[in-house]
N, C-alpha and C positions, 0 to 999 in steps of 0.2 A: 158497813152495815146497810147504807141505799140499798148495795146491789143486793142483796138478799132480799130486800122490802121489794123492790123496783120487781127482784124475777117473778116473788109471789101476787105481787097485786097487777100485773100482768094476766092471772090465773083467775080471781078472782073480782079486781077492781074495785075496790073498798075506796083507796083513795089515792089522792093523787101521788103521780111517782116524783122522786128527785131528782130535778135537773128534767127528766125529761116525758113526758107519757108517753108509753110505750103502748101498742098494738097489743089489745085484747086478747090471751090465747084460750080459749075457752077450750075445756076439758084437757087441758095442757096438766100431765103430771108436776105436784108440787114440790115432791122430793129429785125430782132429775130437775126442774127449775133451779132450786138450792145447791145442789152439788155443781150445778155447773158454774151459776153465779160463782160461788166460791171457788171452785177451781180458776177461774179466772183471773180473779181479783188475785188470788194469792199467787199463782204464775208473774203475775206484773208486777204484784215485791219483793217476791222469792225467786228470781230467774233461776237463780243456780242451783234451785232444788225441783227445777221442771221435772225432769226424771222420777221422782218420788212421787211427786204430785200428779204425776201423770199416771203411775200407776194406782197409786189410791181412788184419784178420778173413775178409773178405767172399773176397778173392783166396784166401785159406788153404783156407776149404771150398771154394772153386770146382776146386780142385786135387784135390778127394779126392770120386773116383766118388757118383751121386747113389745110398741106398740105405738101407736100413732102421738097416743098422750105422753108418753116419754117422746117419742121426736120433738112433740110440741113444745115439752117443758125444758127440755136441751137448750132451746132455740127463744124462750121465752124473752130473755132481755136485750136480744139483740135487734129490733126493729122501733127505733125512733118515732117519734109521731109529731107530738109537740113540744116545745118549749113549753116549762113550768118551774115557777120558783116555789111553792107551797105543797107540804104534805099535810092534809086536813082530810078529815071524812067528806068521799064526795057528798052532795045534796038530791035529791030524788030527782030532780028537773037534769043534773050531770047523769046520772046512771042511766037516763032515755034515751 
């Protein structure tokens, strides 16, 4: 479940992510965020059903217009930033 939270608040920045804060992807699509997330995460428990899942993957962004905001959201949980142990609503002085 993070990586779902972690790719969407990437997007939007509600609050903070798990484990890590990740780099802001503003106008980053939400649903190519989701489906990648999750193709990931289930690749790393499911090795042996990579094949299925890669196709599913594949059909998922095929669904979702070709664009800067889908490269965005592909891409959303994969850049580190900071160390954090708390997911809380950020405070208006974090969101500046």
């Amino acid at each position: 479940m993070p990586t779902f939270i972690n790719a969407v608040n990437t997007i939007d920045h509600r609050y903070h992510s798990y484990g890590t804060e990740l780099v802001e992807q503003k106008g980053a699509s939400k649903k190519a965020a989701i489906a990648s997330a999750g193709y990931h995460m289930l690749v790393s428990l499911l090795p042996d059903q990579a094949a299925t899942l890669a196709t599913e993957y594949s059909n998922a962004l095929g669904a979702i217009p070709d664009s800067t905001a889908k490269n965005r959201g592909i891409h959303a949980d994969k850049q580190p930033l900071l160390p954090s142990s708390r997911c809380a609503p950020m405070t208006a002085e974090e969101r500046t």
